[in-house]
N, C-alpha and C positions, 0 to 999 in steps of 0.2 A: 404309602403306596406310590406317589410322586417321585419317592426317592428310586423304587424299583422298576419305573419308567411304565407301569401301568396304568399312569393319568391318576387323574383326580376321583377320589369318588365322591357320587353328588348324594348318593342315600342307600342306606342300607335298610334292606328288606329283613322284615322279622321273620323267625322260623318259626313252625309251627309247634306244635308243643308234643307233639311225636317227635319231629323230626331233632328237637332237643336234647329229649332221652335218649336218642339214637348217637346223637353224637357225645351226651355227657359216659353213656356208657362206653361208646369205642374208646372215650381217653383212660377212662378208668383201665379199663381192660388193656391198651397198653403199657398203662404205668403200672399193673400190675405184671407184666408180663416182664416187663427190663426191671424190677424191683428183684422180681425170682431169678434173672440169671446175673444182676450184680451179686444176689447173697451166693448163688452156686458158683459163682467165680471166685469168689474171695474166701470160702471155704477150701474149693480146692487147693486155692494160691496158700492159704494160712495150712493145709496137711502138710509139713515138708517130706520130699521123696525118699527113699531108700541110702539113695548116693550121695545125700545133702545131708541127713543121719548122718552116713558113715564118714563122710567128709569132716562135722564136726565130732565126731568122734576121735577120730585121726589124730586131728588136730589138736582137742583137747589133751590125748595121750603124747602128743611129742611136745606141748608145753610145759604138762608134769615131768616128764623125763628131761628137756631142759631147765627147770626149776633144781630138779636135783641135781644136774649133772652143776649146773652156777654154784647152789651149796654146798657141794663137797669141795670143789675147786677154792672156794670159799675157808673152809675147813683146812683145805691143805696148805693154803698161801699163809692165813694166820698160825698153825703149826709150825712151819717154812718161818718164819718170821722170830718164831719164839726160839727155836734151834741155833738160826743165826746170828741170835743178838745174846745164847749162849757161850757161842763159839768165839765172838767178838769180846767178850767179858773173860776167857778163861786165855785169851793170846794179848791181849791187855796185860802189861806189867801192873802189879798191882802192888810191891814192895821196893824197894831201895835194892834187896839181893837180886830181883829178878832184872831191874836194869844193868846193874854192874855185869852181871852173867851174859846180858845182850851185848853189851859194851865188850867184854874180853870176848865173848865169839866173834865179831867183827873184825877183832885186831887179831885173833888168830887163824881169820881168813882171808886176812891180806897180808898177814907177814909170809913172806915167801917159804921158809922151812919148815912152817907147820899146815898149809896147804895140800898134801900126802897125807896129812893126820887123819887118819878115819878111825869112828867110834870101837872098832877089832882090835886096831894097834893102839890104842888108848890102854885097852882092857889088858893087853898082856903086857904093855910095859908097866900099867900098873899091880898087877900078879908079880910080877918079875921082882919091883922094889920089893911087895909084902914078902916074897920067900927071904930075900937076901935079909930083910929087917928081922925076921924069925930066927935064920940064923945065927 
């Protein structure tokens, strides 16, 4: 009480023993009273609303549909993958005749007179020999 600047108290006076009840009930009945609107508080706050629903809902459905959209993508890159390290396997020389064939197409795309050599005029110059050789 000294600290709240209302002096010193020199004696306290006992209460009657009405005036007791009187007061042990007003606290009950208080405490009773913010007891009932902490529980009606924290029910309502524990209901969640309509738009809090729907919001997790929302939500829940565009993490499933990113889920799936991740493993399909998922699916298509390891596909992707298997295709490419086909196509890396089948343009890979894999005999001694397929390098040599790489080898002479190079040197018959920098010698200058067979430069004009396209796969058409291949085809009939080589028809051309098979009639004469039939004849």
């Amino acid at each position: 009480m000294a600290n709240l600047g209302l002096g010193k108290t020199d004696k306290v006076t006992p209460l009657s023993e009405q005036a007791a009840i009187d007061l042990g009930a007003e606290i009950i009945n208080d405490l009773v009273i913010v007891v009932c609107a902490l529980s009606i508080y924290l029910f309502v706050e524990s209901i969640p609303s309509k738009s809090h629903q729907a919001e997790e809902e929302r939500r829940r459905a565009e993490s499933e549909v990113l889920r799936r959209v991740v493993y399909q993508q998922s699916q298509e890159i390891e596909d992707l993958t298997h295709r490419l390290e086909k196509l890396e396997r089948r343009c890979q020389p894999t005999n001694m005749f397929s390098q040599i064939a790489e080898e002479v197409s190079k040197e018959l795309t920098t010698d200058n007179k067979f430069k004009e050599l396209t796969p058409d005029k291949v085809r009939k110059e080589l028809n051309a020999i098979e009639v004469k050789s039939k004849s």
